[in-house]
N, CA, C and O atoms as CSV, one atom per row, in Angstrom:
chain,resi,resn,atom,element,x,y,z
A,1,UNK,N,N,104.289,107.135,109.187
A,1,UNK,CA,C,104.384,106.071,108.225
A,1,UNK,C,C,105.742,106.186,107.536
A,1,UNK,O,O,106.304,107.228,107.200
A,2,UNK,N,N,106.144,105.003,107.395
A,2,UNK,CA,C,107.679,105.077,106.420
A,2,UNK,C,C,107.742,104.569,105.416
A,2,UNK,O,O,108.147,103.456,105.751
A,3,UNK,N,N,107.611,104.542,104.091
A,3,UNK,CA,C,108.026,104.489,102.571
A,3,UNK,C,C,109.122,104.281,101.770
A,3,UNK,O,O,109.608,105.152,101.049
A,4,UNK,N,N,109.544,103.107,101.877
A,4,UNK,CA,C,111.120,102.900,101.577
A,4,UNK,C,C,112.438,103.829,101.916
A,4,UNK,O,O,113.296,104.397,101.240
A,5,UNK,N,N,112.124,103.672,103.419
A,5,UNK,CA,C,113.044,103.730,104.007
A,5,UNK,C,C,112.917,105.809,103.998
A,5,UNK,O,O,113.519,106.610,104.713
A,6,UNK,N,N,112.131,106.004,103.143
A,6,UNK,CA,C,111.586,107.896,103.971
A,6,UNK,C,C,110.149,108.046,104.631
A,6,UNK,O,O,109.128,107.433,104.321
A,7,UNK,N,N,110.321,109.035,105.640
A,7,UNK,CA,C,109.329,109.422,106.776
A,7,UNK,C,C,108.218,110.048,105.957
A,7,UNK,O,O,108.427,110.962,105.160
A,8,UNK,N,N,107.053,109.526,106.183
A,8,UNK,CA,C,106.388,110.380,105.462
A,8,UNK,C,C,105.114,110.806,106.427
A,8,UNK,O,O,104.348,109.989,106.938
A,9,UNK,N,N,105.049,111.935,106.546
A,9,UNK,CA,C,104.043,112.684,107.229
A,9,UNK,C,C,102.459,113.028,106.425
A,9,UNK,O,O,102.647,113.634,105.371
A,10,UNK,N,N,100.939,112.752,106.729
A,10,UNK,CA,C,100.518,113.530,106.060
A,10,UNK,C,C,99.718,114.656,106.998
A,10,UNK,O,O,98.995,114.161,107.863
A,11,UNK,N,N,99.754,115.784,106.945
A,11,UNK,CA,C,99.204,116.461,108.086
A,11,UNK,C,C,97.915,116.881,107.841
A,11,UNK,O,O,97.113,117.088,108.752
A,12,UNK,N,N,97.546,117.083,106.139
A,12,UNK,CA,C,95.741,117.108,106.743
A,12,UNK,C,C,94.877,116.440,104.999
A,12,UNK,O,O,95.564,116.428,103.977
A,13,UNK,N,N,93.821,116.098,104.976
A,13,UNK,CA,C,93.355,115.743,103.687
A,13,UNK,C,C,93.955,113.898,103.909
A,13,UNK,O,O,94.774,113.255,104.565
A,14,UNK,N,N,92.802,113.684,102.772
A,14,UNK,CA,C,93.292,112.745,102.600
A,14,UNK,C,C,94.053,111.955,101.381
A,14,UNK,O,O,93.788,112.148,100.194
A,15,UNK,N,N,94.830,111.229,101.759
A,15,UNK,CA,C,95.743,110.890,100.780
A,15,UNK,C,C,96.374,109.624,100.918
A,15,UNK,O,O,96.966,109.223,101.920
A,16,UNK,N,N,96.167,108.875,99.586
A,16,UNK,CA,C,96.488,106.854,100.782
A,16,UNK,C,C,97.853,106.823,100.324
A,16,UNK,O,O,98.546,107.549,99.612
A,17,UNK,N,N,98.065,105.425,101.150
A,17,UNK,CA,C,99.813,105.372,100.885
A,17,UNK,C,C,100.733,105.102,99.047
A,17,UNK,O,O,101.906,105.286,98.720
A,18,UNK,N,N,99.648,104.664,98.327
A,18,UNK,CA,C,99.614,104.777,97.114
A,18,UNK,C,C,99.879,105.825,96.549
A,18,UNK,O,O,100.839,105.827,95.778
A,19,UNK,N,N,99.232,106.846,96.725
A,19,UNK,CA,C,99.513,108.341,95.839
A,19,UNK,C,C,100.830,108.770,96.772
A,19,UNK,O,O,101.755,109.309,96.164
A,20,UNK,N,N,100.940,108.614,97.872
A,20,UNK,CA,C,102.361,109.212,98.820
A,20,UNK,C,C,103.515,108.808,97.806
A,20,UNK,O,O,104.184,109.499,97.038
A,21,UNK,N,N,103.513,107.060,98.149
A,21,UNK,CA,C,104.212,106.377,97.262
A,21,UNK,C,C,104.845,106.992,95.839
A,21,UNK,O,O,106.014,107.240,95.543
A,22,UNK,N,N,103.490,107.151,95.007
A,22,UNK,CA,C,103.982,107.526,93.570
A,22,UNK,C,C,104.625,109.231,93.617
A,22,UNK,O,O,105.560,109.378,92.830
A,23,UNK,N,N,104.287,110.377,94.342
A,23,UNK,CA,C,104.908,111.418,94.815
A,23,UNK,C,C,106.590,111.116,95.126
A,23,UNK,O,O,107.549,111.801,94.772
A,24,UNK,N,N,106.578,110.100,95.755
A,24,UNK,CA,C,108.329,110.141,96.627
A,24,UNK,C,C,108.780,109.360,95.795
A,24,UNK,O,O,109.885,109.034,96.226
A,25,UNK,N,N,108.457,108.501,94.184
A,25,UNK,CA,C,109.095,108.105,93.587
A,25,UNK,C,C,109.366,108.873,92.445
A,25,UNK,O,O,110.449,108.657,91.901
A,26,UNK,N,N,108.467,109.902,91.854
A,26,UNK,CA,C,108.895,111.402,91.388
A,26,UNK,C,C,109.913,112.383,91.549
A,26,UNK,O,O,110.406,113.124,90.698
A,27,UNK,N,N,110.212,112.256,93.043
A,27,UNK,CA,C,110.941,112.989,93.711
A,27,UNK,C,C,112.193,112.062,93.161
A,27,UNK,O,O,112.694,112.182,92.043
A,28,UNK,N,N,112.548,111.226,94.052
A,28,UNK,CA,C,113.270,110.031,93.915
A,28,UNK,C,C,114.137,110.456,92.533
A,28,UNK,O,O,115.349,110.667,92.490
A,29,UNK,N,N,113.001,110.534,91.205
A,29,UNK,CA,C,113.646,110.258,90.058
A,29,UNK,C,C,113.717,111.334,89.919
A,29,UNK,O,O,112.516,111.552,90.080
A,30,UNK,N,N,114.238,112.545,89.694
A,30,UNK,CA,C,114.236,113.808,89.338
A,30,UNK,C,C,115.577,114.386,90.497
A,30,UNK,O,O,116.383,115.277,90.233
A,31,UNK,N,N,115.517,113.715,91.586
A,31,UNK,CA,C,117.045,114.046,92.580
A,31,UNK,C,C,117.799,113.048,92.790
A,31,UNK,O,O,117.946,112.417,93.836
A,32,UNK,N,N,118.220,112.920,91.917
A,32,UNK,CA,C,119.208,111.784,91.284
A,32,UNK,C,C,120.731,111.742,92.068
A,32,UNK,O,O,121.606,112.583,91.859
A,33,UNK,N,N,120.852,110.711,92.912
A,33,UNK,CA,C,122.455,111.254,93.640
A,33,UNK,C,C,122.022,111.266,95.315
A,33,UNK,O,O,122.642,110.637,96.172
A,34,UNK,N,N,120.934,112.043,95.551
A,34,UNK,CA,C,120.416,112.622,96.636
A,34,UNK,C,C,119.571,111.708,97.560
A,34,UNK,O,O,118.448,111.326,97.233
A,35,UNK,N,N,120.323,111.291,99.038
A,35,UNK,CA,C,118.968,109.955,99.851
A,35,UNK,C,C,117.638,111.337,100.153
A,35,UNK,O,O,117.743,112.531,100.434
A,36,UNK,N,N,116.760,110.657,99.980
A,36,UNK,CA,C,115.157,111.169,100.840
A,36,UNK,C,C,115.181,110.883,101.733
A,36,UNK,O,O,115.333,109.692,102.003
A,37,UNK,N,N,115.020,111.973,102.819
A,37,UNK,CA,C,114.554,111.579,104.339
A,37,UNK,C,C,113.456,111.919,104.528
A,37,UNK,O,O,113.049,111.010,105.251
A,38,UNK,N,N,112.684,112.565,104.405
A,38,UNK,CA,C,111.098,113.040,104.726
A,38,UNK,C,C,110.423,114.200,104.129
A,38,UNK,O,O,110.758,115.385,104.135
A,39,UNK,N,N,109.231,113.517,103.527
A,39,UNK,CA,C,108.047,114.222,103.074
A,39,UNK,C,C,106.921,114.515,104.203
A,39,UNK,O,O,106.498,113.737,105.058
A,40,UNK,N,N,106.516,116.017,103.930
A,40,UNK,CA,C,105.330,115.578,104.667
A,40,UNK,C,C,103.943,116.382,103.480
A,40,UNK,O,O,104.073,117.342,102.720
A,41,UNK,N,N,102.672,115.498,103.757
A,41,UNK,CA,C,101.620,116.325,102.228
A,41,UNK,C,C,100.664,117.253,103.719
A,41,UNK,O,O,100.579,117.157,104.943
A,42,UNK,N,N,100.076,118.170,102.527
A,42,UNK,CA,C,99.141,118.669,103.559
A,42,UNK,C,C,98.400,119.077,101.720
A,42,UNK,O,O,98.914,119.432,100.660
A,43,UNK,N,N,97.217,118.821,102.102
A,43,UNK,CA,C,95.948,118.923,101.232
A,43,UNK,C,C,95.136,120.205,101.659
A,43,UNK,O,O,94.934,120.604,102.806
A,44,UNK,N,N,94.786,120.665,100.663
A,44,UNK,CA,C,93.675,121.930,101.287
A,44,UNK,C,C,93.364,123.057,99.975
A,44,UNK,O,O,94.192,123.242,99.083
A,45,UNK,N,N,92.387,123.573,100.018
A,45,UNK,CA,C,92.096,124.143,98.722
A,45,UNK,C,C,92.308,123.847,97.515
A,45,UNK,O,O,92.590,124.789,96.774
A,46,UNK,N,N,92.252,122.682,97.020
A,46,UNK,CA,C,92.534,122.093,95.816
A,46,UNK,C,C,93.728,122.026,95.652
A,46,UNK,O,O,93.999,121.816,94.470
A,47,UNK,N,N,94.817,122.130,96.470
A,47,UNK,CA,C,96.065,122.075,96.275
A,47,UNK,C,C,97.037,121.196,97.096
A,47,UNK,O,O,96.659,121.056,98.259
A,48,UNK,N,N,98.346,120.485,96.743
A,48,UNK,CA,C,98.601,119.419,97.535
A,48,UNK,C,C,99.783,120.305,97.463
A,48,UNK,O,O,100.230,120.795,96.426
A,49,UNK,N,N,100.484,120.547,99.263
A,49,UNK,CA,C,101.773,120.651,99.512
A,49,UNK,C,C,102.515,119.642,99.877
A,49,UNK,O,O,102.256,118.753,100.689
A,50,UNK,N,N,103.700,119.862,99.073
A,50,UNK,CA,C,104.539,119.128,99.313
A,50,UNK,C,C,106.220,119.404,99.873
A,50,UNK,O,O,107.147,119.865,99.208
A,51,UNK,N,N,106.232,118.973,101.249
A,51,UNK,CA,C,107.764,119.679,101.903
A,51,UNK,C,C,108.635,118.434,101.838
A,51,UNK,O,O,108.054,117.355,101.952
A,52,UNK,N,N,109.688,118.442,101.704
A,52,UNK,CA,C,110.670,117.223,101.379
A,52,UNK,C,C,112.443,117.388,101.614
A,52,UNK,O,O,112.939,118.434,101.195
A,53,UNK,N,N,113.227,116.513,102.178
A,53,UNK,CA,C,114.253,116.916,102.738
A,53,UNK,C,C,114.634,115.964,102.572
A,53,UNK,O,O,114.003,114.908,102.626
A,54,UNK,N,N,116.574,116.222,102.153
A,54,UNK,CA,C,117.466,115.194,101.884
A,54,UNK,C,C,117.762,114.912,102.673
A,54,UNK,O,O,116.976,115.332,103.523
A,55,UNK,N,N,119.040,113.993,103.400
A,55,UNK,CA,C,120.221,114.190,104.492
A,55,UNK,C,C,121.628,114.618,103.548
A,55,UNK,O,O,121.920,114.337,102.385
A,56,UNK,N,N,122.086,115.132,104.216
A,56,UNK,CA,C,123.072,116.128,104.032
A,56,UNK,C,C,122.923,117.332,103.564
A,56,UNK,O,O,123.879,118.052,103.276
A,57,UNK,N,N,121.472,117.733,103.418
A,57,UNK,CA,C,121.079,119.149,102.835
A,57,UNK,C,C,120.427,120.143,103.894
A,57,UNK,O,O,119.285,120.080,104.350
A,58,UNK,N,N,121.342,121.002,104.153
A,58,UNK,CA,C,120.333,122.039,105.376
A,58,UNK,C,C,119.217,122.798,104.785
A,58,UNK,O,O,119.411,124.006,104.917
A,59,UNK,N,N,117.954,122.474,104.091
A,59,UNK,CA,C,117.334,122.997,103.813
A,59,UNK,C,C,115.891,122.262,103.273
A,59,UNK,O,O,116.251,121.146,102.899
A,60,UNK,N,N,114.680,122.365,103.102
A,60,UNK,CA,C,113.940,121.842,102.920
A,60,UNK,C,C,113.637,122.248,101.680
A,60,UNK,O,O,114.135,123.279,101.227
A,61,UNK,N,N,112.526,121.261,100.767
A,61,UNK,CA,C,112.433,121.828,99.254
A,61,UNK,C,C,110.742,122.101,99.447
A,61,UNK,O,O,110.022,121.263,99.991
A,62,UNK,N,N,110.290,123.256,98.973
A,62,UNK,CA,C,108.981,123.673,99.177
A,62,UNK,C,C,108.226,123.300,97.713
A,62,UNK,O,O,108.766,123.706,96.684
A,63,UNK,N,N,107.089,122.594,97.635
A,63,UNK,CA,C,106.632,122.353,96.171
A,63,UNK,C,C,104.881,122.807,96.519
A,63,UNK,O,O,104.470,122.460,97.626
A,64,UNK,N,N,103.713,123.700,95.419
A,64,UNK,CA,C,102.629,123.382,95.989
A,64,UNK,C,C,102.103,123.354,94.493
A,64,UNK,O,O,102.161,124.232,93.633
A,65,UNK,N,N,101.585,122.106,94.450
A,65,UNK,CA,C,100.913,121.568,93.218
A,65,UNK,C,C,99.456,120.672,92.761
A,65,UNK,O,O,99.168,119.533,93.127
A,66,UNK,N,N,98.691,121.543,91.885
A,66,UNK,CA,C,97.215,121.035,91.829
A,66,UNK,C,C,96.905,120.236,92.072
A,66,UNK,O,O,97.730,119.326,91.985
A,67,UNK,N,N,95.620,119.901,92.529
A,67,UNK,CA,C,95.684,118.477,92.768
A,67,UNK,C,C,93.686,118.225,92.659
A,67,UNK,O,O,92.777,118.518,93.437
A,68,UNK,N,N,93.710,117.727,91.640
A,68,UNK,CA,C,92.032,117.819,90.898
A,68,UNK,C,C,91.750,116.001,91.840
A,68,UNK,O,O,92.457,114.994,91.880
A,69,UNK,N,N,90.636,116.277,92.342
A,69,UNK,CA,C,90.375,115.282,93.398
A,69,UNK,C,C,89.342,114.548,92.555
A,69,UNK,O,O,88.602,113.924,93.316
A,70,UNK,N,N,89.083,114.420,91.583
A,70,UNK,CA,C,88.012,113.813,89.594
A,70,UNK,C,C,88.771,112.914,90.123
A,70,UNK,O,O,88.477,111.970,90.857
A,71,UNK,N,N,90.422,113.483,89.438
A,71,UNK,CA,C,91.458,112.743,88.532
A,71,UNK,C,C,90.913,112.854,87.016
A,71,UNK,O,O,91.182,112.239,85.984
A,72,UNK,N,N,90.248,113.647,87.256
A,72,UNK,CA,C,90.276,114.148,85.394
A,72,UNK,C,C,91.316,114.524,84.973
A,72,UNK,O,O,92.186,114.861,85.776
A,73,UNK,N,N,91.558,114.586,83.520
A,73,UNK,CA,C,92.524,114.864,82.521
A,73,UNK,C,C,92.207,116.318,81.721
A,73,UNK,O,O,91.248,116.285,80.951
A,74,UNK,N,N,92.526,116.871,81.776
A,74,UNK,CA,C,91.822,117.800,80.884
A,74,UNK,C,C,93.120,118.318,79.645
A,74,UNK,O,O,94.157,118.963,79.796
A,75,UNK,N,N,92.537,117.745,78.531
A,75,UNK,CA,C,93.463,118.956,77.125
A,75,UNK,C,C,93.316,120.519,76.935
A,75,UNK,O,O,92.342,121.261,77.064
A,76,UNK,N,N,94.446,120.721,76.633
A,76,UNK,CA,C,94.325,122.231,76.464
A,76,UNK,C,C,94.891,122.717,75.254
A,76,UNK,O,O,94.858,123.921,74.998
């Protein structure tokens, strides 16, 4: 699947093109300067990975972040 113009992979879990979407526009805004070429998610133990790669960058960015499948809020 492609997402304005980045590859986006999801390799397991599920996850619709909506939440992909709002992920690679996070990214997007936080690497400011930098094109996106490809995400890919992989879901599993309550946790969503996230691998992601510029062009012109030899290296991939590794992220692995909660991911409460409610969508509850919780205060702390």
């Amino acid at each position: 699947m492609t997402i304005d113009n980045v590859t986006v992979i999801i390799e397991s879990g599920a996850l619709s093109a909506r939440e992909a979407e709002r992920y690679i526009r996070k990214i997007q805004r936080h690497s400011k300067g930098r094109t996106l070429k490809r995400v890919s998610f992989r879901l599993a133990d309550g946790y969503l990975d996230l691998r992601y790669s510029f062009e012109g960058l030899p290296f991939e960015r590794i992220r692995r972040i909660s991911h409460d499948a409610t969508g509850e809020r919780k205060a702390v």
